[in-house]
Backbone as CSV, one residue per row, in Angstrom:
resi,resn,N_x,N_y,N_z,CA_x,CA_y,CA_z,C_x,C_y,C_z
1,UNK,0.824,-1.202,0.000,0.000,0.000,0.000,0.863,1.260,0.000
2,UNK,2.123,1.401,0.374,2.952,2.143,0.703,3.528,2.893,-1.027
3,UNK,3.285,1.693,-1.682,3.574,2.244,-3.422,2.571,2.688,-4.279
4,UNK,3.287,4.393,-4.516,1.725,4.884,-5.164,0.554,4.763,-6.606
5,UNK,-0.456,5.031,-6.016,-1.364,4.746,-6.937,-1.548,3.070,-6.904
6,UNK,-1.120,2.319,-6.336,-1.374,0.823,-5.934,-2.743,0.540,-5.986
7,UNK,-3.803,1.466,-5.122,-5.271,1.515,-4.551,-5.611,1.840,-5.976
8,UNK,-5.271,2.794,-6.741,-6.317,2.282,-7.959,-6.033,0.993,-8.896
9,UNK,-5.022,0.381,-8.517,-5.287,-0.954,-9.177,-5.985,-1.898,-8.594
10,UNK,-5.735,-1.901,-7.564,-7.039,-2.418,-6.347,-8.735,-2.167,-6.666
11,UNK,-8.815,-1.349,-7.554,-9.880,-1.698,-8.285,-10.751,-2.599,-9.172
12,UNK,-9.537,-2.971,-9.869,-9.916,-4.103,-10.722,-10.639,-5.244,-10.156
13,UNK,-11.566,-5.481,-10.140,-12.103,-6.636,-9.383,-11.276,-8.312,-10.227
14,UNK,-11.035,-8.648,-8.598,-10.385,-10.053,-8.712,-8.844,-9.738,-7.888
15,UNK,-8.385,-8.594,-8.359,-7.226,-8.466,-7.921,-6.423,-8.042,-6.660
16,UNK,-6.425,-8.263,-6.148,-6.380,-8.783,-4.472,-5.008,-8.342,-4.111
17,UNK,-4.881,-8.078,-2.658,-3.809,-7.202,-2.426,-2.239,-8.601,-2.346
18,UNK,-2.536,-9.451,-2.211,-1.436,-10.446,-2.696,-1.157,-10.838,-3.895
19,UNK,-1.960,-10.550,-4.821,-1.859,-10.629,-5.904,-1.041,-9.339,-6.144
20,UNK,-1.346,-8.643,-6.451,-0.813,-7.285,-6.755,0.507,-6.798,-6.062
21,UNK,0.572,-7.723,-4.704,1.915,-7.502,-3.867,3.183,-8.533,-5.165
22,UNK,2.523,-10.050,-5.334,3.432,-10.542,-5.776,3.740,-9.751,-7.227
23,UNK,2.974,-9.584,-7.983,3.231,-8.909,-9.217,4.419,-7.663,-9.189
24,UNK,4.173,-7.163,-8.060,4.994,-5.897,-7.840,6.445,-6.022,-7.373
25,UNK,6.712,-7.544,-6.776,7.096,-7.479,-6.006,8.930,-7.985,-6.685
26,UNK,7.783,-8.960,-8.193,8.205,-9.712,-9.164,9.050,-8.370,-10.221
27,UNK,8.001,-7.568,-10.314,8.366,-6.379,-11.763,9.583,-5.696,-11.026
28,UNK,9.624,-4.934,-9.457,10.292,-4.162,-9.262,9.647,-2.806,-9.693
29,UNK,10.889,-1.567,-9.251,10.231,-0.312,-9.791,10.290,-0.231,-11.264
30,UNK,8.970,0.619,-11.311,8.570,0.746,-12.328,9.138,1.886,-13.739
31,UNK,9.786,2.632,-12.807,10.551,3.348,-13.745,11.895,3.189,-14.306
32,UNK,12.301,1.742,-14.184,12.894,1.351,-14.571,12.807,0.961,-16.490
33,UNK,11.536,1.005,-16.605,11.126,-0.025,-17.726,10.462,1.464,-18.542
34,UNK,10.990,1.290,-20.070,11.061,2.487,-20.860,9.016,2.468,-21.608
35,UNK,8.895,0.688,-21.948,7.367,0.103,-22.545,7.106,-0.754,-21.734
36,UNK,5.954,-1.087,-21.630,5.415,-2.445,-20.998,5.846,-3.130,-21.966
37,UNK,6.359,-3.278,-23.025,7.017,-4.960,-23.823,7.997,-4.885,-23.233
38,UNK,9.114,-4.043,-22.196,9.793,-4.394,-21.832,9.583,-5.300,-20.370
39,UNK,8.564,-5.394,-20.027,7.864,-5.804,-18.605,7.036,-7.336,-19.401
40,UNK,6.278,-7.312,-20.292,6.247,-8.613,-21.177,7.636,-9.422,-21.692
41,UNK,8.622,-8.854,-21.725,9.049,-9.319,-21.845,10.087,-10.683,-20.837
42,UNK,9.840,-9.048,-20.059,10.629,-9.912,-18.202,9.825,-11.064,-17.871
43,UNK,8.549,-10.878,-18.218,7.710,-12.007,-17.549,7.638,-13.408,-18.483
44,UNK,7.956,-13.066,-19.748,8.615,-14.092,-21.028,6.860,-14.519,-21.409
45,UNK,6.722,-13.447,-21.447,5.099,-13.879,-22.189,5.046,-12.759,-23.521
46,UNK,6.714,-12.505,-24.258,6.865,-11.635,-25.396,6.970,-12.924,-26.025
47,UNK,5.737,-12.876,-27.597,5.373,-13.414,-28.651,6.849,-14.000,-29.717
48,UNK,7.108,-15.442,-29.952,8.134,-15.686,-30.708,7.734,-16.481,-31.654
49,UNK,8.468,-16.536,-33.032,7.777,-17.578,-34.019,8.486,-18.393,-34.321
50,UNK,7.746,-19.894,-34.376,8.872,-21.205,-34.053,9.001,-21.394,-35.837
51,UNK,10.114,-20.683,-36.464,10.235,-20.880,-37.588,11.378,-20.879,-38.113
52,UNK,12.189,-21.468,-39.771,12.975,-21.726,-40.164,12.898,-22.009,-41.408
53,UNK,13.684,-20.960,-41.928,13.588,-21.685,-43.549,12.298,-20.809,-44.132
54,UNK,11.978,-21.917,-45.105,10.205,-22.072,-45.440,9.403,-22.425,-44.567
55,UNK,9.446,-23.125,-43.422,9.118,-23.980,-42.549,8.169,-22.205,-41.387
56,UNK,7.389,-22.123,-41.347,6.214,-20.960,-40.571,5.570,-21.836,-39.467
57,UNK,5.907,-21.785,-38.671,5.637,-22.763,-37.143,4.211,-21.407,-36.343
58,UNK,4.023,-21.992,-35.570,3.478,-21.667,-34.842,3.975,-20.565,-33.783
59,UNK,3.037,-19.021,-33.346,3.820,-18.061,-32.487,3.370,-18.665,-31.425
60,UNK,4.082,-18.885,-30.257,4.071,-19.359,-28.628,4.674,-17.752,-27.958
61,UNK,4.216,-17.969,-26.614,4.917,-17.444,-25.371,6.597,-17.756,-25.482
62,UNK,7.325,-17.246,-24.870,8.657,-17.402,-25.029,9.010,-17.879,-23.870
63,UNK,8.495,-17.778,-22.552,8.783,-18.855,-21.076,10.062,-18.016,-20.835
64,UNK,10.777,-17.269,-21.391,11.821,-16.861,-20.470,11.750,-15.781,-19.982
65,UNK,12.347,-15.636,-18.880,12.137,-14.337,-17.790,11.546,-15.288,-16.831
66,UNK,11.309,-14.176,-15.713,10.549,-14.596,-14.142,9.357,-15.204,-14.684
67,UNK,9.514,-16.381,-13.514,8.521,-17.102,-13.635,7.295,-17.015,-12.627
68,UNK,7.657,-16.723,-11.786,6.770,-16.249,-10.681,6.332,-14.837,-11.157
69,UNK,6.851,-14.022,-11.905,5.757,-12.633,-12.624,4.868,-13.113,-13.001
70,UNK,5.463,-14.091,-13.860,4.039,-14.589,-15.066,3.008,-15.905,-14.372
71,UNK,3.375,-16.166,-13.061,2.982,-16.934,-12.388,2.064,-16.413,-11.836
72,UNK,1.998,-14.672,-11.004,1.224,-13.817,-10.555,0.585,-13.061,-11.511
73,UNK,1.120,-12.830,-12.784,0.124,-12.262,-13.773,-1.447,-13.537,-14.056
74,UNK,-0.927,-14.556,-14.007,-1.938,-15.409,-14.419,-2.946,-15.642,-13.364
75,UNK,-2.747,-15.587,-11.971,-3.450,-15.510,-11.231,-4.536,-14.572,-11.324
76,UNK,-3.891,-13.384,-11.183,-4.536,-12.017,-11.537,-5.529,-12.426,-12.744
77,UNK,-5.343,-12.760,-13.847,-5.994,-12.964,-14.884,-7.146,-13.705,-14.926
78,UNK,-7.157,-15.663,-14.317,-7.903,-16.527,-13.697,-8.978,-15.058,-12.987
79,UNK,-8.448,-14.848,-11.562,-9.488,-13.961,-11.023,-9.954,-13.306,-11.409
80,UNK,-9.556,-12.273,-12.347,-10.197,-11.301,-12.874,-11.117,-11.755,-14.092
81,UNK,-11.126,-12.685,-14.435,-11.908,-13.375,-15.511,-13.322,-13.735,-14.850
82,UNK,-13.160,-14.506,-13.529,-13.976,-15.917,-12.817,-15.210,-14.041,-12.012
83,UNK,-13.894,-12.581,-11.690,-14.985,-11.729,-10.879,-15.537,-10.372,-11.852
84,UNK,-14.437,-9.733,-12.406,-14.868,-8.984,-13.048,-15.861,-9.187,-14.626
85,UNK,-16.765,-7.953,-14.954,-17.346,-8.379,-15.443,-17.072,-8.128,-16.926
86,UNK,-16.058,-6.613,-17.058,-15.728,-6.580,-18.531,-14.284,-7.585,-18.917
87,UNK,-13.661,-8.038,-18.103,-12.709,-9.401,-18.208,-13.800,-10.588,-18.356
88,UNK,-14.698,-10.972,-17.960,-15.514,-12.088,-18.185,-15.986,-11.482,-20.022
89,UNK,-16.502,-10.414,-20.150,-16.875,-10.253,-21.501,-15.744,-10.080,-22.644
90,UNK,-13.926,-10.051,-22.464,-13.378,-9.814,-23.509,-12.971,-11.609,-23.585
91,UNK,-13.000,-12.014,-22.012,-13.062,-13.399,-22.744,-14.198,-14.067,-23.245
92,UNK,-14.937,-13.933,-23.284,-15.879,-14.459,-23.925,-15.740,-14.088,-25.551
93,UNK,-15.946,-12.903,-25.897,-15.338,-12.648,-27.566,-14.038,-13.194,-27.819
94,UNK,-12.611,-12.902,-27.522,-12.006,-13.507,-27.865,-11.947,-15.302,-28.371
95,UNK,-12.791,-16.150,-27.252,-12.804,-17.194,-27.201,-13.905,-17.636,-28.528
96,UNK,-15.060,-16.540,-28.837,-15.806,-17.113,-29.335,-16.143,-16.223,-30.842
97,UNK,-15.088,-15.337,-31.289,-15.314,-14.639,-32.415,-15.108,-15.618,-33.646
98,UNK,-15.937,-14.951,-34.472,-16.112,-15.577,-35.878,-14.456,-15.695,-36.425
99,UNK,-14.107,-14.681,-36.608,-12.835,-14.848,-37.424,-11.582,-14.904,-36.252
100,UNK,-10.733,-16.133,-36.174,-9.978,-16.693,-35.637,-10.022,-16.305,-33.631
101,UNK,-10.831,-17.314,-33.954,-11.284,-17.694,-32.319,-10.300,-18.113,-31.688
102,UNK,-9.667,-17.923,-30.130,-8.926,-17.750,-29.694,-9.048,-19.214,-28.797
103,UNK,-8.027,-20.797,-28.004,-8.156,-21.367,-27.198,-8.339,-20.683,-26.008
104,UNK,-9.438,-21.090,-24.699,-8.581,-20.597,-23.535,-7.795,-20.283,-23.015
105,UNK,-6.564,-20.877,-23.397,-5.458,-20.532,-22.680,-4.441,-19.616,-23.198
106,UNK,-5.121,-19.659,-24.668,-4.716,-18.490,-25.349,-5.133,-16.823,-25.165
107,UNK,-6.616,-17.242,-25.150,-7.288,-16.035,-24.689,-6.920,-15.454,-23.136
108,UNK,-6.188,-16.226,-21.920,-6.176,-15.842,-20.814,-4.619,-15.367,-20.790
109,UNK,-3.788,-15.331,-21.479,-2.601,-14.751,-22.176,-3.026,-13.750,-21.951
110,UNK,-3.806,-13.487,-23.472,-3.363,-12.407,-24.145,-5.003,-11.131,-23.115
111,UNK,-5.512,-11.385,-22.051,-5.582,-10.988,-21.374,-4.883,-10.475,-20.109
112,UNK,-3.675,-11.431,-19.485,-2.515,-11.301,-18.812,-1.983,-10.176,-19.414
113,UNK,-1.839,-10.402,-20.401,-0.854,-8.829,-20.876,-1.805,-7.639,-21.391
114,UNK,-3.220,-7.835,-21.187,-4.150,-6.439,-21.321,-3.597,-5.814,-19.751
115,UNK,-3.931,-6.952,-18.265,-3.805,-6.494,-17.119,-2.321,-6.183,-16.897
116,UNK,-1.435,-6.631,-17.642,0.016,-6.072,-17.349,-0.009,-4.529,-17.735
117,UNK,-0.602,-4.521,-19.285,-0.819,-2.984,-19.674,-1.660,-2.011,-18.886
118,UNK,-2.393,-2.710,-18.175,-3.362,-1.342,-17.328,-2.465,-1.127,-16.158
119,UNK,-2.161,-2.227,-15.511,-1.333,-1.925,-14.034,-0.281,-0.829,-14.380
120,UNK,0.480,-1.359,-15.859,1.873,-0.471,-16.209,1.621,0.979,-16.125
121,UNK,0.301,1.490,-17.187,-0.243,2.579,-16.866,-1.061,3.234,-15.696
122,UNK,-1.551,2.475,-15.128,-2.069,3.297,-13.880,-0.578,3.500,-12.774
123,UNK,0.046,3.143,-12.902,1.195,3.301,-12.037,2.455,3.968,-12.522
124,UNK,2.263,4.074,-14.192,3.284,5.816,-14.836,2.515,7.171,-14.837
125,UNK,0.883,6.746,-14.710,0.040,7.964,-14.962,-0.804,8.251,-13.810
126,UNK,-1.097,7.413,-12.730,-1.452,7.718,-11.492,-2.924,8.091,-12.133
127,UNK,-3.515,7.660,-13.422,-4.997,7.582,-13.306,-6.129,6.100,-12.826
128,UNK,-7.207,6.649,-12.791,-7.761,5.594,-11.832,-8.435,4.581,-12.684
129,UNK,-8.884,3.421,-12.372,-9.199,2.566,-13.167,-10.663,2.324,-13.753
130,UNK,-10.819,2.329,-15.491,-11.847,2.837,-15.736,-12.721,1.495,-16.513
131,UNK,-13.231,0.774,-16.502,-13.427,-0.837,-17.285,-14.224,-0.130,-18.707
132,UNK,-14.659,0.757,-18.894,-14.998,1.226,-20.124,-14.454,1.373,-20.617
133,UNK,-13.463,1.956,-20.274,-12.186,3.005,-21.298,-11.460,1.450,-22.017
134,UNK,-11.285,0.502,-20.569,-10.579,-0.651,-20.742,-11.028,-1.665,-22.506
135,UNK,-12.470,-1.143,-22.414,-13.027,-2.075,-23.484,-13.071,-1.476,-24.302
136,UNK,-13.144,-0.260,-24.506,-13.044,0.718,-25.624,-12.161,0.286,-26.606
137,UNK,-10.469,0.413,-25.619,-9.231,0.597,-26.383,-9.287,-0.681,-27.252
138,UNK,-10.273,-1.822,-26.804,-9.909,-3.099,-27.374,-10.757,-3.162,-29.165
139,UNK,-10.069,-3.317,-30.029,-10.006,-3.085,-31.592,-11.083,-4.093,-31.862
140,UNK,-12.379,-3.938,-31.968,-13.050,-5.338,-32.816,-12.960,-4.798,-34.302
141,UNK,-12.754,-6.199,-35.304,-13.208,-5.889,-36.658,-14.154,-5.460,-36.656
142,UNK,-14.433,-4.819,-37.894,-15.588,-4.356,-38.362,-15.864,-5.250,-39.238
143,UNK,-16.780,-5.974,-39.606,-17.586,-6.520,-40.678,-17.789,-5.549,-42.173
144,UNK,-17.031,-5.932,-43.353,-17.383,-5.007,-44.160,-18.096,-5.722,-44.803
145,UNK,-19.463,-5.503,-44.962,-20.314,-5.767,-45.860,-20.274,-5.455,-47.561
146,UNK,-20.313,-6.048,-48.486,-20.124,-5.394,-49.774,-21.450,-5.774,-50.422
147,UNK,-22.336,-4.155,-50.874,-23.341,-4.507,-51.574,-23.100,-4.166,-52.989
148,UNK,-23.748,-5.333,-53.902,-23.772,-4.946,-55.144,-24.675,-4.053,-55.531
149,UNK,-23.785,-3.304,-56.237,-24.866,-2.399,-57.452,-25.940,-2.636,-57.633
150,UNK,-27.388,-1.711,-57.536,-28.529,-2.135,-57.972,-28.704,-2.182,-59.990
């Protein structure tokens, strides 16, 4: 509690003051780190592609860095999925959109690193936590419809 702006991440429902202790406790200070890909990256949940050649593999997590960050990011994530309600709704689209639907465990990733990005910013910008704004920033396609000429 002693590190500021902490209490507005304490907003996020799910995310619990041990949670948020270990996460913090894992990252270190924060002004150390220039982007949050540099903080994705520490936690080794920065995107790599298993490829060679001609050969186009599959992009995975990269597993290196702290493991206990990404151990407490996922927690955070689980909870914030199972309490909050706009984390229950981006997983639900992700998991269930028409054009390239996401696994669970894929989708709870690439939520881990939405909540890495809000914590990063509420704690360089000391603003408070907003779940609208949160769903806003998130990009859905648009459906382009094409009508023919009458």
């Amino acid at each position: 509690m002693e590190i500021p702006h902490s209490e507005n991440i304490l907003e996020i429902n799910g995310v619990g003051e041990n949670i948020l202790a270990g996460i913090l406790a894992e990252m270190g200070d924060i002004s150390r780190f220039d982007d949050v890909k540099e903080i994705q990256k520490l936690s080794g949940m920065g995107l790599v592609a298993c490829s060679s050649g001609k050969h186009k593999g599959q992009t995975k997590i990269s597993h290196k860095g702290r493991k206990r960050l990404r151990y407490w990011l996922f927690q955070a994530t689980k909870s914030a999925v199972a309490h909050a309600v706009e984390f229950k709704q981006l997983h639900a689209y992700y998991t269930t959109r028409s054009m390239n639907p996401l696994k669970k465990m894929q989708s709870l990733v690439v939520i881990a690193c939405k909540i890495l990005r809000v914590i990063y910013t509420i704690l360089n910008t000391g603003m408070k936590y907003d779940p609208e704004r949160m769903l806003r920033d998130i990009r859905y396609p648009q459906c382009n419809t094409v009508q023919a000429a009458a």
